[in-house]
C-alpha positions as CSV (number, residue, x, y, z in Angstrom):
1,X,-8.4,6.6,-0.1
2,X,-7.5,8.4,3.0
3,X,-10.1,7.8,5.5
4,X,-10.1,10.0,8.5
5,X,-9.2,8.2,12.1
6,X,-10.7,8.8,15.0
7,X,-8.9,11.8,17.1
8,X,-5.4,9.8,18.3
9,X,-5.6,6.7,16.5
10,X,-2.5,5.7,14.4
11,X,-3.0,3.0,11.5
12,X,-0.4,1.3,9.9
13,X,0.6,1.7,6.2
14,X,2.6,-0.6,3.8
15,X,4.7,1.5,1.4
16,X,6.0,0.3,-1.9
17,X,9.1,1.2,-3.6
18,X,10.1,-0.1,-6.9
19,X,13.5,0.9,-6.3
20,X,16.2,-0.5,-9.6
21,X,19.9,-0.5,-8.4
22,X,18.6,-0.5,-4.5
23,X,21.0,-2.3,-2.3
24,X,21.7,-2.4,1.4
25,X,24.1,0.5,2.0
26,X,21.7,2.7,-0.3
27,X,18.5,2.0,1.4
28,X,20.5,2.3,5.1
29,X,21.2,5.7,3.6
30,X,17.7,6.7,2.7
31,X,16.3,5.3,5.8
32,X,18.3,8.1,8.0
33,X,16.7,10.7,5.8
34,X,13.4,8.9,6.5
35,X,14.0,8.5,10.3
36,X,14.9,12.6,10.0
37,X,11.8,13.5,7.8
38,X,9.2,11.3,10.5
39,X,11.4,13.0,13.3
40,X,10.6,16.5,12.2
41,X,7.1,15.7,11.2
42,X,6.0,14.5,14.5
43,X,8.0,17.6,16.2
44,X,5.8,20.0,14.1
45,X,2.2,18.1,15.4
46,X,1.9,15.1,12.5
47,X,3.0,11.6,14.2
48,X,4.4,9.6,12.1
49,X,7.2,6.8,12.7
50,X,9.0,4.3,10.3
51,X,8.6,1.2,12.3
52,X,10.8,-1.1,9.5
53,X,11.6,-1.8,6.2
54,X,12.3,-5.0,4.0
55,X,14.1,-4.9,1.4
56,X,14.1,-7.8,-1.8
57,X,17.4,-7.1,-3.6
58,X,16.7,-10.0,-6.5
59,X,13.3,-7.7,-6.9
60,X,14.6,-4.3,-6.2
61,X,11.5,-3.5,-3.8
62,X,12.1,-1.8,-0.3
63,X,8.4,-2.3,1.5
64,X,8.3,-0.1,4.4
65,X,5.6,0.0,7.8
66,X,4.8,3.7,8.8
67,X,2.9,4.5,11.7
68,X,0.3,7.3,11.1
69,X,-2.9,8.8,11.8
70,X,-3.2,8.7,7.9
71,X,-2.2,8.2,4.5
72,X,-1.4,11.9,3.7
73,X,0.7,12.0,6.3
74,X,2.7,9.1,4.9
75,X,2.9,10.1,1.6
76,X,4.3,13.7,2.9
77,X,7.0,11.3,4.6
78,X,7.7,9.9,1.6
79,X,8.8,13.3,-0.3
80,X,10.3,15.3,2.6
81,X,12.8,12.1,2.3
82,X,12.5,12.3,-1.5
83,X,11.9,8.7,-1.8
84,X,9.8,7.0,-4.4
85,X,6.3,5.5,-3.0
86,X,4.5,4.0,-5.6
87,X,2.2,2.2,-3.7
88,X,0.7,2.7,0.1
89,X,-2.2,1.4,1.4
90,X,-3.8,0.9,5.2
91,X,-2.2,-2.5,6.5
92,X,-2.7,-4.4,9.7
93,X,0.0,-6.1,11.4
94,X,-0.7,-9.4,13.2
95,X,1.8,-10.9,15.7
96,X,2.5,-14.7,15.4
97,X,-0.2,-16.0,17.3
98,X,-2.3,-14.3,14.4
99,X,-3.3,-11.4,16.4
100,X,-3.3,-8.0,15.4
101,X,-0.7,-5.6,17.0
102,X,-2.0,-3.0,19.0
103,X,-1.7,0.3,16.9
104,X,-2.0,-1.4,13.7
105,X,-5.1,-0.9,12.3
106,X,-6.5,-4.2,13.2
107,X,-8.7,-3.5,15.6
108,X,-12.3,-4.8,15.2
109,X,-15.5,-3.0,15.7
């Protein structure tokens, strides 16, 4: 579902990649087109920033956290870097003391 934000605010989605044969030179590849793709998205008026990635070799998932004002500005991320999404959804970051991270989506209302 891709829920509007209100004007300026910038949620946090969790993108999955099933990714077979993904290893750590690959994915340090694919994350400089990803880093390009968010650069020239936010230059043309979308923000949107990668703000990490995890990858589980043994599982061949790559999770990634994008910063954006919403999801269809992720999943346009996603194929200007041509890589595979097959899940994202709204996620909230909390630090370690259990709070949420400012920008995250885990303010409260």
């Amino acid at each position: 579902m891709d829920r509007p934000s209100e004007p300026g605010e910038i949620s946090t989605f969790l993108v999955e990649r099933y990714w077979p044969d993904v290893d750590l030179p690959r994915l340090r590849g694919a994350l400089d087109g990803l880093e390009a793709a968010a650069e020239a998205l936010s230059a043309a008026g979308r923000p949107v920033r990668h703000t990490g990635s995890i990858l589980m070799p043994d599982d061949e998932v790559v999770f990634s956290l994008i910063a954006a004002r919403d999801l269809s500005a992720v999943r346009e991320l996603n194929e200007q870097a041509g890589l595979p999404a097959d899940r994202i959804t709204r996620a909230i970051t909390l630090s370690g003391d259990k709070t949420p991270i400012e920008g995250t989506g885990g303010q409260t209302r």
